[in-house]
MARGUNU-779725 format. One record per residue (C-alpha): x, y, z. Coordinates in steps of 0.001 Angstrom, whole numbers, padded with zeros to 6 digits, always signed. Example, Ala and Ser with C-alpha at 12.3 -4.5 7.8 and 13.67 -1.06 7.14 Angstrom:
! residues 2
+012300-004500+007800+013670-001060+007140
***
This chain:
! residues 203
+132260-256278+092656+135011-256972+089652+135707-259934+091398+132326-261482+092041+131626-260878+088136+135266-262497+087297+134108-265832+089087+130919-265533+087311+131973-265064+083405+135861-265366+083673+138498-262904+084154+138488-262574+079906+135105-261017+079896+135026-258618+082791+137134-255007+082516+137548-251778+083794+137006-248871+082026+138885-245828+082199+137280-242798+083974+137791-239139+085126+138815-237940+089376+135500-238356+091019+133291-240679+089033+132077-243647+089500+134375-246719+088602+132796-248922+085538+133328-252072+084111+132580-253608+080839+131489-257258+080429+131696-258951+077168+129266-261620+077331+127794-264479+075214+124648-264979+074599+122845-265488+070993+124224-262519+070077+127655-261054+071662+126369-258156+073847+127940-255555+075661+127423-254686+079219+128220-251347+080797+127840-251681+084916+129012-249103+088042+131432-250485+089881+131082-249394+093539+127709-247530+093336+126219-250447+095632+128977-249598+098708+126173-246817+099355+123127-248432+100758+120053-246853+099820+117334-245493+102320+114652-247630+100834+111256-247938+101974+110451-250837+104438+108549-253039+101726+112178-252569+099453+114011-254042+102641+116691-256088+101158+117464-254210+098037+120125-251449+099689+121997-252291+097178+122419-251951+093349+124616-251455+090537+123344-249782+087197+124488-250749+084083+123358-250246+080220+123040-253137+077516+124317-252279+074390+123672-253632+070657+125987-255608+069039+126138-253334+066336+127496-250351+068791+130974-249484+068367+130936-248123+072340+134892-247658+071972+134556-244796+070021+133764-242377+073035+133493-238797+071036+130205-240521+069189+127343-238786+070341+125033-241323+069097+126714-243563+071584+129158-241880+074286+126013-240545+076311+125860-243668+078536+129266-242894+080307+127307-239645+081040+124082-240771+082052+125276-243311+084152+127692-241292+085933+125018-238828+086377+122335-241275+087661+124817-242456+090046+126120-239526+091501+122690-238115+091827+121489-240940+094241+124588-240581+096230+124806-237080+096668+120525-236614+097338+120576-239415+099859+117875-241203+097960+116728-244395+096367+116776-245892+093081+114162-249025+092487+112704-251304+089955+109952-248888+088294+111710-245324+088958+111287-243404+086208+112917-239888+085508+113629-237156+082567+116990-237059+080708+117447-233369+081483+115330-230287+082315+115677-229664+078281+113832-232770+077650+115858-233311+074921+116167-236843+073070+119283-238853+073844+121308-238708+070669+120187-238275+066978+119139-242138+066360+117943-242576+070059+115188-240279+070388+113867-241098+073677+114045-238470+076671+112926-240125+079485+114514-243381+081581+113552-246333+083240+115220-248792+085874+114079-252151+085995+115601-255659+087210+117330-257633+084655+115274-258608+081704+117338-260214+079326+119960-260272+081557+118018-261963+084243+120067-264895+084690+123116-263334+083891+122905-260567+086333+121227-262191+089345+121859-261042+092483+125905-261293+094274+125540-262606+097327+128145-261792+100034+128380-262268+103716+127140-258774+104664+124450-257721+101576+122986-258281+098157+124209-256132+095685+121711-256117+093125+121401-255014+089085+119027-252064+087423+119204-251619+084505+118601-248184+082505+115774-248325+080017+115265-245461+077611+111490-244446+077779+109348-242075+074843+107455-239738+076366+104104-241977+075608+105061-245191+077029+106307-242699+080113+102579-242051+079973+101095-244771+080011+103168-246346+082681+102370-243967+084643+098853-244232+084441+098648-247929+084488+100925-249300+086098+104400-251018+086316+102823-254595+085866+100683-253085+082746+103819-251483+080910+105963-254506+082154+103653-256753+079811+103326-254339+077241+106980-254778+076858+107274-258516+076778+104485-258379+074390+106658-255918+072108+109979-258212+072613+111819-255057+074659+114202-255691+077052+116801-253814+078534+119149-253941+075340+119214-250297+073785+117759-250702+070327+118231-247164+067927+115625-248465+066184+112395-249293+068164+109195-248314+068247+106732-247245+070806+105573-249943+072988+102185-248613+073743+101530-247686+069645+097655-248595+069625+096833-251315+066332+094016-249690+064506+091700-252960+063202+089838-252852+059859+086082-252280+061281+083962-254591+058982+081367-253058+056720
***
């Protein structure tokens, strides 16, 4: 994988990360877009191919990763407010592996039995995967001779937009969020998506 993202965005933006016996590899891409932004991606998750259902046929395949803000400094690791990626997405990774199971565009899941929220500025406790959003170009599909490895990306989720995209729907939520100008990039500082506008009834 380091080397199909090294002919994609050049050997200067694409490096490994250091980390522990028995985790999943990672790298970190420094790309360029408007803003510089930060990618952390698994780096071998997709040589296990997921038992997806016959309608996912196709998508065996996939790498999670987390897009950070600019205004993260990720490098300091004993941050809480910002080293719990490198857990979460070691955990999310090894938990697919060692259940046998599936991860999809959609999946939703809690961060913890405890519920609790992700770090003090990040208050969210649930997660989402979804294909690339803002990275959608940037993170298409690799292509090699004998699958395609594809991209999730991990979404933090408040319990009501959990809610509501449960009960209506992917496509629903999906448009709620391009409505609200959320992508995948973490943001410390959002709001909820599904926060109903109150209008001024006329008298």
């Amino acid at each position: 994988m380091k080397e199909q993202l090294i002919k994609r965005f050049g050997e200067h933006r694409v490096s490994e990360l250091p980390v522990k016996d028995g985790e999943i590899p990672l790298l970190i891409l420094d790309l360029e877009l408007k803003t510089p932004t930060t990618v952390i991606v698994t780096n071998g998750l997709s040589n296990y191919k997921m038992p997806v259902p016959e309608k996912w046929e196709g998508r065996e395949h996939n790498e999670l990763y987390f897009c950070l803000p600019s205004y993260w400094e990720w490098e300091d690791t004993n941050n809480p407010q910002m080293n719990w990626v490198f857990y979460w997405i070691q955990r999310l990774a090894k938990f697919v592996i060692e259940k046998e199971t599936w991860f999809g565009h959609g999946h939703t899941m809690p961060c913890g039995e405890e519920l609790k929220p992700l770090s003090a500025t990040m208050k969210q406790n649930y997660f989402m995967l979804s294909d690339p959003l803002l990275l959608e170009r940037e993170l298409a599909p690799v292509v090699l001779e004998d699958k395609e490895i594809n991209f999730l990306s991990i979404i933090p989720l408040f319990r009501e937009e959990l809610d509501y995209k449960q009960s209506k729907g992917m496509f629903k939520f999906a448009d709620k969020m391009i409505t609200a100008g959320v992508t995948e990039k973490l943001d410390d500082f959002r709001g909820l998506i599904t926060k109903r506008k109150w209008r001024m009834k006329r008298k």
